[in-house]
N, C-alpha and C positions, 0 to 999 in steps of 0.2 A: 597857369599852374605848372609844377612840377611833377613829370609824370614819369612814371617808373616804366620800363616794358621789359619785360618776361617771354621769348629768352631776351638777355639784356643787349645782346649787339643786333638787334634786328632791323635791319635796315627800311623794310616794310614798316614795323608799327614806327619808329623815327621817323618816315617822313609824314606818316598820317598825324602823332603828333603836331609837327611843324604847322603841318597845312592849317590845322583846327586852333590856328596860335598859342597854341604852349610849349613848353619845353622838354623834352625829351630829356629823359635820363639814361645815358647809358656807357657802357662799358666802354667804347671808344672813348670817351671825354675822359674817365679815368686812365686809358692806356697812354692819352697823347701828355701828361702831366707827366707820367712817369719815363718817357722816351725823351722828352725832353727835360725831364729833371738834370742838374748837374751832380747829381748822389748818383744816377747808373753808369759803371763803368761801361759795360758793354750792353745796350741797349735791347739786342737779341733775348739778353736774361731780365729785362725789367721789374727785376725783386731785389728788393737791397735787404739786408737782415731783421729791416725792423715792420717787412711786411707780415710776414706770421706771426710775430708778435702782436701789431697790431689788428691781426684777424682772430687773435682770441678775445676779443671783446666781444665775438658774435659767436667762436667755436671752441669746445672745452679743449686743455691741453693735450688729452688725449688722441684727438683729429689728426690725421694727417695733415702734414707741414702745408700741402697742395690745396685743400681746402680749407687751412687759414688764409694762406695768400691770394687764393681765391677770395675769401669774404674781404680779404682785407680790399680788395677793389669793387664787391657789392654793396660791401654793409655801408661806405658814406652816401650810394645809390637809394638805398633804403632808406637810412636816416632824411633825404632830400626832401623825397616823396612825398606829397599831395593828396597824389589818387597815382593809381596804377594800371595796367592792363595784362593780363597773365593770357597765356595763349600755351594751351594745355595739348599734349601730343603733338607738337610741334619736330616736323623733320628736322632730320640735321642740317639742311641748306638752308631751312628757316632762319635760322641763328640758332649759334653753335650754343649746348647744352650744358659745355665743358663736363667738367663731375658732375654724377648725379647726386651724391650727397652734398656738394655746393649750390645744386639745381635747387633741390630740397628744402635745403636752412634758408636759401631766397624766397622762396614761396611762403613756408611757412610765417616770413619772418614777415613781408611784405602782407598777409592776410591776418595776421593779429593786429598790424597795424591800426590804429583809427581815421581809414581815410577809404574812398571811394574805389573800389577793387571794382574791377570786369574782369570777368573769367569767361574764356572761349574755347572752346576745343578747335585743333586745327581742320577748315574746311577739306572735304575730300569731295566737292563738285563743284559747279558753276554757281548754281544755286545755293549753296552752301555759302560760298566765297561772297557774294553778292547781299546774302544776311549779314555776315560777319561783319562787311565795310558798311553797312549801315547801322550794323549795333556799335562798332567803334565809334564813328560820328555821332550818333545820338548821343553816346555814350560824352566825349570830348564835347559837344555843343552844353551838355547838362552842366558838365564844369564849366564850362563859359558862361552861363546863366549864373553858378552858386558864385564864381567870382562876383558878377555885378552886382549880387544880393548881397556880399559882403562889403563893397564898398559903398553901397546906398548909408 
């Protein structure tokens, strides 16, 4: 399955993803399309004009241009999505949070969804940490089960 994680460059829930055979969704796979598009002139700015345009599909035109261009690289994230994993309080090393109103319209948008959401608050002990990786794999083994129930 396609799975979303929240914050979206977390290189943590990515490789937990991977391991449990699915696909991570995230914000690098979007940035490497646009560095390597031949539409950015200078690579450094990875926004061409028709990024905040196309992130009002997700935010009114009111929104700052910052967090249209923002959605405009979550919301095909979203649209992807399967099931998800939100990981709530999460530090800024965790992966970065960018805007919190782009943080926000991801969450919100990602939990009306109709598909399979884990929500975690970030561990602050061992023990903590040790629940966490065990409810993510449950969590990812569960989708691995509801895949083979759909292909029966």
């Amino acid at each position: 399955m396609k799975v979303a994680i929240f914050p979206p460059n977390s290189m943590i829930l990515a490789d937990m993803v991977v391991r449990c055979g699915h696909e991570p969704l995230v914000v690098q796979k979007q940035m490497k399309q646009k560095v390597t598009s031949p539409d950015i002139d200078a690579p450094p700015f990875n926004m061409t004009e028709d990024d905040p345009i196309s992130g009002l599909k997700y935010a009114a035109i009111e929104v700052p241009s910052g967090v249209r261009g923002r959605m405009s690289l979550f919301g095909p994230i979203i649209e992807e999505a399967e099931a998800a994993i939100i990981m709530n309080e999460a530090p800024y090393g965790f992966g970065c949070v960018g805007c919190a109103r782009s943080s926000e319209l991801t969450v919100f948008s990602l939990r009306r969804k109709d598909i399979p959401v884990l929500e975690l608050d970030y561990p602050t002990s061992r023990d903590a940490t040790v629940e966490m990786v065990h409810k993510i794999n449950t969590f990812l083994d569960n989708l691995n089960n509801m895949e083979d129930d759909d292909n029966d």
